[in-house]
C-alpha positions as CSV (number, residue, x, y, z in Angstrom):
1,X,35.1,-14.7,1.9
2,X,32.7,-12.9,-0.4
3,X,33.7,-9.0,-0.8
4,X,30.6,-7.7,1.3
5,X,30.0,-4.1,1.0
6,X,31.3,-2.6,5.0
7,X,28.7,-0.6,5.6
8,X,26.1,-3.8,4.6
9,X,28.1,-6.2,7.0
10,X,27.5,-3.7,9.6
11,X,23.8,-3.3,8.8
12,X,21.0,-4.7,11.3
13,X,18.7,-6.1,8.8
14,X,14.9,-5.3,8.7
15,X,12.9,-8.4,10.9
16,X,9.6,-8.7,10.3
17,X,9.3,-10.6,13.7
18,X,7.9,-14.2,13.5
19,X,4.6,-15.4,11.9
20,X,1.9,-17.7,13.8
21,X,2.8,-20.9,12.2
22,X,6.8,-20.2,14.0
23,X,5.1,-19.1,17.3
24,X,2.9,-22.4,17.4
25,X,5.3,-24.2,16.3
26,X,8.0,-22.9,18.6
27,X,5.9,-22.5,21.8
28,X,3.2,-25.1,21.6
29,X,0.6,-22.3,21.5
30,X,-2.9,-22.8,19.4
31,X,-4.3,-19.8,19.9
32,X,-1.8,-17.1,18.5
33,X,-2.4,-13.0,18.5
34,X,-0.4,-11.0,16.3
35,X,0.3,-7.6,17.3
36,X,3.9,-6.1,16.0
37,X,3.7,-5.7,12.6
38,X,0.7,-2.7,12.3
39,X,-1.2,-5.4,9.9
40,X,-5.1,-5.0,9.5
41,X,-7.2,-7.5,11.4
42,X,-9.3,-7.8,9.1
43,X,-9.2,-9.8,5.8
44,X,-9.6,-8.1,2.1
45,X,-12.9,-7.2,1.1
46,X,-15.1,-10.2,0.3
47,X,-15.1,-8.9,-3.6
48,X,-11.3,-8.1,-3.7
49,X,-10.6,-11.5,-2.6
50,X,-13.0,-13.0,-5.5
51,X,-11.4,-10.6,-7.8
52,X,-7.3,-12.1,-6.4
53,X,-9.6,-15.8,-7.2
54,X,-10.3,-14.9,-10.7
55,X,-7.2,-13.2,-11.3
56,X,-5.2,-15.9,-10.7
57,X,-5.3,-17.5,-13.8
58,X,-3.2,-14.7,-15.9
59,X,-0.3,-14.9,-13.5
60,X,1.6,-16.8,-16.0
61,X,1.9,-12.9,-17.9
62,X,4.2,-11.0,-16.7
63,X,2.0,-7.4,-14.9
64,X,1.4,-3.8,-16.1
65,X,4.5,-2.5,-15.5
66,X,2.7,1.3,-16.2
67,X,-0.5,-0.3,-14.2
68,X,-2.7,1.8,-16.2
69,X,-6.0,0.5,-14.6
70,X,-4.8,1.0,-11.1
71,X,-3.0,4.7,-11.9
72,X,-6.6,5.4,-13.0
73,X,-8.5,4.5,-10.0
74,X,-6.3,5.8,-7.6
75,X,-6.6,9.5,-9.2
76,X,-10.1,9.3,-9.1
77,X,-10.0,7.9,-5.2
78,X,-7.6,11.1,-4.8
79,X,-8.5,14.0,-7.2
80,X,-5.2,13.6,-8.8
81,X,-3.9,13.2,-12.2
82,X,-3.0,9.6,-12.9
83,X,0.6,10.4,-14.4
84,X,1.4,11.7,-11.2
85,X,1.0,8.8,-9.2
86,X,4.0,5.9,-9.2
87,X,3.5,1.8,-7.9
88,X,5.7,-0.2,-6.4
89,X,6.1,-3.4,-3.7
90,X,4.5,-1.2,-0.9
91,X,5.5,2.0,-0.1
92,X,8.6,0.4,1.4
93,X,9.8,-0.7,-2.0
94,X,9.2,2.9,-3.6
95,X,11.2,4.3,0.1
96,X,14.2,2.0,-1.3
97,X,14.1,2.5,-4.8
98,X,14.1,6.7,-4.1
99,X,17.1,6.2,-1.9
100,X,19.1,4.3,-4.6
101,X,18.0,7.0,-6.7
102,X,19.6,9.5,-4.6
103,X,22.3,8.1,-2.9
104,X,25.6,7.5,-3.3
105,X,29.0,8.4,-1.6
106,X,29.2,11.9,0.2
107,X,25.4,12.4,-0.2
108,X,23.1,12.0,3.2
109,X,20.3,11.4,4.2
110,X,18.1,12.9,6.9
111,X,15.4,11.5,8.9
112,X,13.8,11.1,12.0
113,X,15.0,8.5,15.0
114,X,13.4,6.6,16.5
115,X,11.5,6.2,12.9
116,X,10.6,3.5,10.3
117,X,13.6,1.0,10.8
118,X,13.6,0.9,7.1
119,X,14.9,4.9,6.8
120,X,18.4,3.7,8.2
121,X,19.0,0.3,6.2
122,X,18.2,1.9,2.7
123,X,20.8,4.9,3.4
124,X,23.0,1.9,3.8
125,X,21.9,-0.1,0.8
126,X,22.1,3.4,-0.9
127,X,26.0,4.3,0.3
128,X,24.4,7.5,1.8
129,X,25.3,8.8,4.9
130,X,22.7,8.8,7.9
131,X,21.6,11.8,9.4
132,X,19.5,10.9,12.6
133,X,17.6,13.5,14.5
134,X,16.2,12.7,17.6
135,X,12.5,13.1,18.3
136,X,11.5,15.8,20.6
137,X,9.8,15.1,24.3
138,X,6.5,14.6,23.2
139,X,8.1,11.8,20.7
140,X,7.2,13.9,18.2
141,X,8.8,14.3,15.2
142,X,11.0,17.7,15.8
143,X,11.2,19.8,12.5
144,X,13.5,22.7,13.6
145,X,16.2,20.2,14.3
146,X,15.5,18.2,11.3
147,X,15.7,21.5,9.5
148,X,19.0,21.9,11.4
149,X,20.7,19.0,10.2
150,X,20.4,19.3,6.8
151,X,23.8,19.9,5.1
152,X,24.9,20.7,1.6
153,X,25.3,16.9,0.6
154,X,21.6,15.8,2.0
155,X,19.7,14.9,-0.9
156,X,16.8,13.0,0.9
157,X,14.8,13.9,4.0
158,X,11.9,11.0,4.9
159,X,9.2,12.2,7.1
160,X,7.2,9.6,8.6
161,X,3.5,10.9,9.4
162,X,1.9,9.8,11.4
163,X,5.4,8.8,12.6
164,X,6.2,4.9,13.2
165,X,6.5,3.8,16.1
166,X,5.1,6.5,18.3
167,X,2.3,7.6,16.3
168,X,2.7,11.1,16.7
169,X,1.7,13.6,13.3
170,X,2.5,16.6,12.2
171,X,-0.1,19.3,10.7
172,X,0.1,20.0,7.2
173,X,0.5,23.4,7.6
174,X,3.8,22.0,9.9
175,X,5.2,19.7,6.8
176,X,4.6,22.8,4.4
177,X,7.0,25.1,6.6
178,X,9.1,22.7,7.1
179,X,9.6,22.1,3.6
180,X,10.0,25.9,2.4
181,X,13.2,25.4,4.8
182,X,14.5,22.9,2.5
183,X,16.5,23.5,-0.7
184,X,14.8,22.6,-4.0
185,X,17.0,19.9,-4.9
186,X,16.6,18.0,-1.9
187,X,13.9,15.4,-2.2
188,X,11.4,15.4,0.8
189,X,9.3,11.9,0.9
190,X,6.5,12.1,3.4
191,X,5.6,8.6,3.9
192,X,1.9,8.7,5.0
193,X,1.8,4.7,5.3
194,X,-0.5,5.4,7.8
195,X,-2.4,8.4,7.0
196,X,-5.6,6.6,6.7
197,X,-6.0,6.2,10.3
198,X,-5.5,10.0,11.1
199,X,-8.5,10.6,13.2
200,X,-7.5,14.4,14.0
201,X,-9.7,16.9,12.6
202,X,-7.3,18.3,10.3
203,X,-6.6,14.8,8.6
204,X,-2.7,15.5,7.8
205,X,-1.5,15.2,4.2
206,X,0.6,16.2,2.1
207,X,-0.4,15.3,-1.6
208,X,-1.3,19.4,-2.0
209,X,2.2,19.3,-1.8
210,X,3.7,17.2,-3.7
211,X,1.5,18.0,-6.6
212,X,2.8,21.8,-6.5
213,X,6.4,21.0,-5.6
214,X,9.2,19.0,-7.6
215,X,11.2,17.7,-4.6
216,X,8.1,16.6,-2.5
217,X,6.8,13.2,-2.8
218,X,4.0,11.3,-0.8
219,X,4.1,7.2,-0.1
220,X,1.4,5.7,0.6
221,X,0.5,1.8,0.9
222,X,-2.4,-0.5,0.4
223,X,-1.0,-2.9,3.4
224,X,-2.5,-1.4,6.2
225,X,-6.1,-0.4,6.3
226,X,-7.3,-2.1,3.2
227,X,-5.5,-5.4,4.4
228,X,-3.4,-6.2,1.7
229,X,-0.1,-6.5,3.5
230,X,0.6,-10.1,1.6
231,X,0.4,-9.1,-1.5
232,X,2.6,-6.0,-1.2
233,X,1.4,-2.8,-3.0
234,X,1.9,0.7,-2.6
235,X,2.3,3.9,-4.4
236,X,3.7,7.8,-4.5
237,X,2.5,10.5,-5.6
238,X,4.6,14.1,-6.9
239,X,5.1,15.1,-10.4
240,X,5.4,13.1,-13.4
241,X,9.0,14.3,-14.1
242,X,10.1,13.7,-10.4
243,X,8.8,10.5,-10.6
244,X,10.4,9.4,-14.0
245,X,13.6,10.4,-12.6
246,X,13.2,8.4,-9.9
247,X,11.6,5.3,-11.1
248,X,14.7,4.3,-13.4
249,X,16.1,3.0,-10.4
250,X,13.6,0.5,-10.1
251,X,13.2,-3.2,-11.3
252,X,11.0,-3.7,-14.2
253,X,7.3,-5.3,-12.2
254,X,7.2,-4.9,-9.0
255,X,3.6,-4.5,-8.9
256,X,2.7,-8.1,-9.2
257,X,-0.9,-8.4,-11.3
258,X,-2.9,-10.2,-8.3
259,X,-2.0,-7.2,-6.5
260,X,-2.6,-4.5,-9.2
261,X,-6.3,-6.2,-9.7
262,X,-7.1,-6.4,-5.7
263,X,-6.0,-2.7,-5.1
264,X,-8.3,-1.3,-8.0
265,X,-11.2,-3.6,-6.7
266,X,-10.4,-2.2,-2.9
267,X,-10.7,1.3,-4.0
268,X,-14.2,0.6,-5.4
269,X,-15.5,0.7,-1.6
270,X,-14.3,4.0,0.0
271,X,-17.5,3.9,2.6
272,X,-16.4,0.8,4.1
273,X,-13.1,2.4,5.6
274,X,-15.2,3.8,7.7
275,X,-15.9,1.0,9.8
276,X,-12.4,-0.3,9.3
277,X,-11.1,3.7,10.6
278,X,-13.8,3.5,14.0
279,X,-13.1,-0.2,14.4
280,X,-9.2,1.1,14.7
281,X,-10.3,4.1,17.2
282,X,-12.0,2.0,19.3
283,X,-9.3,-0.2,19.6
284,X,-7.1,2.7,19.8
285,X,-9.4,3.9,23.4
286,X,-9.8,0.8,24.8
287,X,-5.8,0.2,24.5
288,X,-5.0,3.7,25.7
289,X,-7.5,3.5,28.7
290,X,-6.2,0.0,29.9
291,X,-2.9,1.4,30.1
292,X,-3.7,4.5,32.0
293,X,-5.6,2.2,34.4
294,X,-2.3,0.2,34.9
295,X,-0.2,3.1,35.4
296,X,1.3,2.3,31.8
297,X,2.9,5.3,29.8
298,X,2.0,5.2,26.4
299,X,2.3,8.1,23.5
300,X,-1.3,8.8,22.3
301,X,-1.6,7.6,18.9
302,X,-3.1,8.5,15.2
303,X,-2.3,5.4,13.6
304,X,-2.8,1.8,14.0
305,X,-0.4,1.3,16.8
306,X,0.6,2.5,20.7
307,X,3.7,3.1,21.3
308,X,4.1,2.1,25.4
309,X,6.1,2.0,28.2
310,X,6.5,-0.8,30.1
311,X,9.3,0.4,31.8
312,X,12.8,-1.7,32.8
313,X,12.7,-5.6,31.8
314,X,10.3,-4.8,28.9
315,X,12.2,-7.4,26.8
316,X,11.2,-9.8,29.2
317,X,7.8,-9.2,28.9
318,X,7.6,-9.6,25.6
319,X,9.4,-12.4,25.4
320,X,6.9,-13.8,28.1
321,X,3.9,-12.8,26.4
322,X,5.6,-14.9,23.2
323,X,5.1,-18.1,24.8
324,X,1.5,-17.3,25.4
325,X,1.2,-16.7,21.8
326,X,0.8,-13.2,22.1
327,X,2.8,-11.0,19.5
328,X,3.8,-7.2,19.8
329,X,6.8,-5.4,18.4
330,X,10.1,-5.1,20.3
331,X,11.6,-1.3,20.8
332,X,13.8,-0.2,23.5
333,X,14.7,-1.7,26.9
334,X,11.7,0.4,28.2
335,X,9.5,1.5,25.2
336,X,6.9,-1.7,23.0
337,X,4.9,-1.1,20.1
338,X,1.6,-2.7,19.8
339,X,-0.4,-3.0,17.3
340,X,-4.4,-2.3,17.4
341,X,-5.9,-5.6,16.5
342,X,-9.7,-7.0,16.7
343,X,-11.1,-5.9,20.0
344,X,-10.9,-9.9,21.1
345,X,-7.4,-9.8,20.3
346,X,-6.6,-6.4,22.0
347,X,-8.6,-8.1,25.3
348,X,-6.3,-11.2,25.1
349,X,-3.1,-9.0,24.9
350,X,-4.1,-7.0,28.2
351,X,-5.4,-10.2,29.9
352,X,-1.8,-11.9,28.9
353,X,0.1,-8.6,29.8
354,X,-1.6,-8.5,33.6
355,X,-0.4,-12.3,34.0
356,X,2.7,-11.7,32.6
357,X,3.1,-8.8,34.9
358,X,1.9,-11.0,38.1
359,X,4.2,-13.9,37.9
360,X,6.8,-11.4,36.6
């Protein structure tokens, strides 16, 4: 038997659910609608996907590894210097690479639960203790007891906002006292993978913050609303000397060159989000309304996703609704996550979910 770290035998990998080719495969199904994994319906700009065409040919060199061009852009997109911005595999990738960083036995780590899966398996993969701190009853992320739990050995605090799965955010003025609480060499990382998709008036960020602060950080990732979840690129923004530090725990290029080349072309377009952002909102109403219609619970959302109550059996359902080809994202034994797709695909998933619930 191979010498398997404990903790890493005991660890519930990360599953990305299954992909439409498995589904049709599995189920007979032609017509399958993907809804668990917060992806963006929509495909890559026509002109980032002739830029990933012409690309192609240099793949034989190994990328930036500083990614010059792409630093550059994403300042300008941001109004920030582009030493203080960091690129990585998505923001996941830059989550994990930050915990190894700061990990290590009797240190911990503090974050909130339910929360991105991915918070628990890198304090494992990082020999760090989890904190959890339970959300409060708006499933809301609860900052006076994640202030509570911080000890002396907590050297990293994630903050999901808008927070995955329920969608809930937090105010920037909210992160900002919440982070005067914490001690200065405690890293907070305020993954805004979703930020984008914000559509309160406030618009929630904390890159002020992380550009005045040494142990604030902000991930962000091109996966979601510029559709570019398959090639896997993301970034973080703080200061140059808190990222240096962090980035020597990192594997020379992980910011593959297609990637680097369709993220600068994608940030040439900033006006087209726009459509991308409403298309989401919509998508976001028409979800919310058919669930209070149905006497569903849901959470309302500011990201790309509802986070829903389908009460007792919910596995069932959405085991059901797999073999009609109809993917969303399993949580609890009474709580689903489902993604905001196209509105045809958010009309198939209600029409599935009322048969489902018929012959249930």
């Amino acid at each position: 038997m191979l010498r398997i770290r404990p903790e890493i035998v005991s660890l519930t990998p990360y599953l990305g659910g299954p992909g439409i080719d498995e589904i049709t495969r599995r189920y007979g199904v032609r017509d399958v609608v993907k809804l668990g994994t917060n992806e963006n319906p929509m495909p890559p700009f026509p002109e980032v996907q002739e830029a990933i065409i012409a690309a192609a040919a240099g793949v034989n060199r190994y990328p930036d590894g500083g990614a010059v061009d792409l630093a550059a852009a994403v300042g300008d997109a941001l109004g920030v210097p582009a030493d203080h911005v960091w690129f990585g595999a998505g923001s996941s990738e830059l989550l994990t690479t930050t915990a190894r960083a700061l990990g290590g036995p009797r240190r911990s780590f503090v974050y909130p639960c339910p929360s991105f899966a991915m918070y628990e398996i890198n304090s494992a993969l990082a020999n760090a203790e989890s904190v959890m701190v339970a959300l409060d009853s708006a499933m809301a992320v609860d900052l006076e007891a994640l202030a509570g739990a911080l000890r002396a050995d907590t050297t990293l605090v994630y903050l999901c906002n808008p927070n995955n799965p329920t969608g809930t955010y937090l105010t920037q003025a909210e992160v900002r006292g919440f982070v005067a609480q914490v001690p200065e060499d405690t890293l907070v990382v305020v993954d805004e993978a979703y930020g984008e998709y914000v559509a309160a008036e406030d618009r929630p960020t904390a890159i002020p913050l992380a550009l005045e602060r040494p142990n604030v950080t902000v991930a962000r990732t091109f996966s979601k609303i510029y559709g570019l979840a398959g090639l896997r690129i993301g970034y973080m923004i703080g200061l140059p000397e808190t990222l240096r530090q962090l980035q020597k725990a990192q594997i020379p290029f992980v910011a593959n060159s297609l990637a680097q080349t369709a993220a600068t072309t994608a940030l040439r377009f900033p006006e087209r989000l726009v459509a991308r952002f409403e298309m989401n909102r919509e998508g976001v109403a028409y979800l919310e309304s058919s669930f209070t219609e149905r006497g569903i619970g849901f959470v309302p959302t500011q990201a790309n996703f509802v986070w829903t109550r389908l009460g007792p059996g919910t596995p069932e359902v959405i085991q059901a609704l797999l073999e009609r080809g109809t993917i969303i994202r399993p949580g609890t034994d009474e709580w689903t996550r489902v993604s905001v797709g196209s509105p045809e695909e958010n009309r198939r998933f209600i029409a599935d979910l009322d048969q489902v619930r018929r012959t249930g």
